[in-house]
Legacy VTK file of the C-alpha trace (Angstrom):
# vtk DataFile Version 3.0
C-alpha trace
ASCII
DATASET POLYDATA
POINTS 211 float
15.467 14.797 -24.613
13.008 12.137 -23.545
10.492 12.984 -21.251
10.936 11.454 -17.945
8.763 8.143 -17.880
6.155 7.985 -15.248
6.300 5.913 -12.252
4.755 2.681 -11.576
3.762 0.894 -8.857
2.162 -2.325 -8.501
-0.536 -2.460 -5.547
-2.099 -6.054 -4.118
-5.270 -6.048 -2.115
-6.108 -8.967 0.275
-8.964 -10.207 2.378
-7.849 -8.248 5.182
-10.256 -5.285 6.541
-9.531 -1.998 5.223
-10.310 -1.616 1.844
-10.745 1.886 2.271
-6.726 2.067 2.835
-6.419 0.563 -0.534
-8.940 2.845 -2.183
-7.426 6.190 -0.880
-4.321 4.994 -1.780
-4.846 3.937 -5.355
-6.572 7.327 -5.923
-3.616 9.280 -4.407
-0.979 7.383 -6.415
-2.995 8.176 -9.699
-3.401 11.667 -8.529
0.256 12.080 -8.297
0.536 10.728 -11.653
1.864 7.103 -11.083
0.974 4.064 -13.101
-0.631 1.884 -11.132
-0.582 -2.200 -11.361
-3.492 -2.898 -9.361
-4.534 -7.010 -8.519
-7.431 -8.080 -5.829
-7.600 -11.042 -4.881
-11.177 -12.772 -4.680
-11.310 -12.528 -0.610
-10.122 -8.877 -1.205
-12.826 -8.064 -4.050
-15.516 -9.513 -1.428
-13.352 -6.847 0.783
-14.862 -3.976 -1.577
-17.958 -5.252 -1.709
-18.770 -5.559 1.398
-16.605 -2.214 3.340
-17.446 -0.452 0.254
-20.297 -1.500 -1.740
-17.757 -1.677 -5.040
-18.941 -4.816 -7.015
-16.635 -4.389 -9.910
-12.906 -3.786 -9.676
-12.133 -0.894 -12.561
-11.100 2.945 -12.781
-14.111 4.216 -12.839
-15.639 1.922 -9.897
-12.068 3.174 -7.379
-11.174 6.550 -9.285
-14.634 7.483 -9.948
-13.230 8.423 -13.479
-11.219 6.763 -16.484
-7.695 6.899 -15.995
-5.421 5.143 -18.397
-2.513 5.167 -15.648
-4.717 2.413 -14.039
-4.622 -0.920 -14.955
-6.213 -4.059 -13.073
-5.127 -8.101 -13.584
-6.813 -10.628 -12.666
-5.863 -12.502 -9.501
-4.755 -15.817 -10.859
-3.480 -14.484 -14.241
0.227 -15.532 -12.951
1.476 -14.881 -16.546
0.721 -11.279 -16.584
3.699 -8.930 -17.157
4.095 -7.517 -13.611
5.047 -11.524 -13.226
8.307 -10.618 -14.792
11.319 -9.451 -13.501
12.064 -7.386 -16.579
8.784 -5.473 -16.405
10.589 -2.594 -14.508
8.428 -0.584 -11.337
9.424 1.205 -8.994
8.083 -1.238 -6.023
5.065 -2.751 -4.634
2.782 -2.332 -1.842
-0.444 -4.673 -0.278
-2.704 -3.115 0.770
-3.634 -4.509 2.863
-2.611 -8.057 3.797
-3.930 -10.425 5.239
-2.506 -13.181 7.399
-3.225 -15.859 4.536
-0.817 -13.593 2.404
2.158 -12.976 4.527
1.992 -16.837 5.279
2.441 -17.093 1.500
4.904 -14.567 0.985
7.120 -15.461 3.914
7.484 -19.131 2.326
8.076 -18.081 -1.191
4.753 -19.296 -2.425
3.865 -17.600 -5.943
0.664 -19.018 -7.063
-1.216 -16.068 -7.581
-0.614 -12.714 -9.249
0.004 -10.867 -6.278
2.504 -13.351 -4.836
3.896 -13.710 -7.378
4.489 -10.088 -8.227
5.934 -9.766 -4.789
7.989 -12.476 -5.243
9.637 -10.624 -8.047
9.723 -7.395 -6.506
12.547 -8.896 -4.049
14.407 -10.551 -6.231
14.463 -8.013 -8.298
15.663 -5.608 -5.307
13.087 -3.065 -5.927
10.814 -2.207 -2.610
8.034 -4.054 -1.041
6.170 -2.708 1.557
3.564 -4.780 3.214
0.693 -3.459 5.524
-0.830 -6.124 7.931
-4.374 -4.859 9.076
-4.554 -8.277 11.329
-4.799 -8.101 15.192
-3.434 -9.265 17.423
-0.811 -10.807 15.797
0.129 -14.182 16.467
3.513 -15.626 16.959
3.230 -17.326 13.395
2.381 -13.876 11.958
4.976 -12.214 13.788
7.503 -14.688 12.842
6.379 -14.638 8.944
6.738 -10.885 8.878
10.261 -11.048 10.541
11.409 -13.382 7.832
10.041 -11.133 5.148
11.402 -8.161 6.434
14.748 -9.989 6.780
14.642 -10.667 2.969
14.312 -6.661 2.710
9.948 -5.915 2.565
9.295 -3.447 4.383
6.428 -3.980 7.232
4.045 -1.386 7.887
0.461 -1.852 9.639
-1.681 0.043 9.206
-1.751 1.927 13.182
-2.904 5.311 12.848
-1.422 7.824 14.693
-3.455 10.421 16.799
-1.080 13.139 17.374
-2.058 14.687 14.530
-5.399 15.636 16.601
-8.016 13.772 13.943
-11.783 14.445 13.698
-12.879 11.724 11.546
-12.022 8.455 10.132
-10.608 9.385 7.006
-8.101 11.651 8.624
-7.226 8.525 10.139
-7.187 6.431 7.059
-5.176 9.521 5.209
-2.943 9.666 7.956
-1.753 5.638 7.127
-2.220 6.247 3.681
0.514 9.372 3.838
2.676 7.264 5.575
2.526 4.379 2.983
3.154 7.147 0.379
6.351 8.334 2.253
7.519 4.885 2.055
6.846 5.094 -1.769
8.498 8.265 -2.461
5.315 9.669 -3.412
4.751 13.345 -2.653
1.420 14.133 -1.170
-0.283 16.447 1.210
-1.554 14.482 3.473
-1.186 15.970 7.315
1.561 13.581 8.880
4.397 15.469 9.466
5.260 16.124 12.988
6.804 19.297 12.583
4.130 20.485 10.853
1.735 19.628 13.639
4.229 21.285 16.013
4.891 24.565 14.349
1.051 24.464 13.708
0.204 24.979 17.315
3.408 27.437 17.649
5.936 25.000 19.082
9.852 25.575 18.399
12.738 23.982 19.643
14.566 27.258 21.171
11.310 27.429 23.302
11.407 24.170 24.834
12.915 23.794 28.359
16.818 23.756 29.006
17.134 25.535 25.341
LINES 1 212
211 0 1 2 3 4 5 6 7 8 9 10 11 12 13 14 15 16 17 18 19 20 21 22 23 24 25 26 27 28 29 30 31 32 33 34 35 36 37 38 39 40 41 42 43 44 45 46 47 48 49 50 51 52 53 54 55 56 57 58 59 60 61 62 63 64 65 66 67 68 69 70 71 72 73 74 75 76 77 78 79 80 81 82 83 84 85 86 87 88 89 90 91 92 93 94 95 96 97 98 99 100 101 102 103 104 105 106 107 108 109 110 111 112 113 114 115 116 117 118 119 120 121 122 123 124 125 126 127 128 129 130 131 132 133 134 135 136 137 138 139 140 141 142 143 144 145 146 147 148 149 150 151 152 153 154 155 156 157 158 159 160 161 162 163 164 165 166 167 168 169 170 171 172 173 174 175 176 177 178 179 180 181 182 183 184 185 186 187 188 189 190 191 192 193 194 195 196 197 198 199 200 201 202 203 204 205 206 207 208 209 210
């Protein structure tokens, strides 16, 4: 028999703030074994630069290793394979996006790589989930990620949540990150599950008032 291929994902990274999002999630995805697509645009490469202090987009520069489950495209290359419907993945996620980006992906616009990968991940009906790091949000944003999520992306900020009682930003940033992953069908053991949090602090149902 075959062994079972791995899984790939593509991942687009915008000018929007968080390129620590995008990091911790590239390096979780290769941890779990999935081949990763990865394209930054050039507002989203200043993005590294300037959260991070990552001048060159590679493995070694996010991954702080070689990892041949990693491949990065360049932005404009629009005749890459992940261009190409029959270059199968198992979805897409941008990480994160920025206003400019839903704009363009809301009107169908593929002139870049990452558009136009996205653009292919609908048609293709494979899953697209978008994470808007923008706020507010403005009617035209709102609007734009109505009408993607109407042609089946799936919209996800990136909102922490505090329930999990965090300490420090990254247990903020792997909180988002997990969720992303959930939406991915990526295991990982990132602390987001609320039943976890409640059976950590002894909580059960049958305890609860009116049980």
């Amino acid at each position: 028999m075959a062994p079972k291929p791995a899984r790939r994902i593509v991942v687009g990274v915008t000018g929007a703030s968080g390129a620590e999002y995008a990091r911790t999630l590239v390096r979780r995805l290769c941890d779990a074994g999935v081949e990763v697509h990865l394209v930054v645009s050039q507002n989203g490469k200043r993005l590294f630069m300037d959260e991070l202090g990552v001048t060159e987009i590679s493995a070694e520069t996010i991954l702080d290793r070689k990892d041949d489950r990693m491949v990065v495209y360049p932005h404009r290359d629009i005749g890459a394979v992940i261009a190409s419907g029959s270059f199968k993945t198992d979805g897409m996620i941008i990480c994160p996006c920025s206003s400019n980006t839903l704009g363009a992906l809301a009107s169908g616009l593929g002139d870049n790589l990452i558009t136009r990968a996205a653009a292919v991940t609908m048609k293709e009906g494979r899953r697209l989930v978008v994470v808007p790091r923008e706020m507010p949000m403005g009617r035209i944003d709102l609007l734009n990620a109505l009408r993607l999520n109407e042609s089946g992306a799936i919209i996800c900020p990136a909102s922490p949540g505090f329930y999990m009682m965090p300490s420090s930003v990254s247990d903020l940033v792997e909180f988002v990150v997990g969720k992303l992953l959930d939406l991915l069908d990526v295991p990982h053991e990132f602390n987001t599950r609320w039943a976890d949090q409640l059976a950590a602090v002894g909580f059960s149902p049958d305890r609860s008032e009116g049980a």
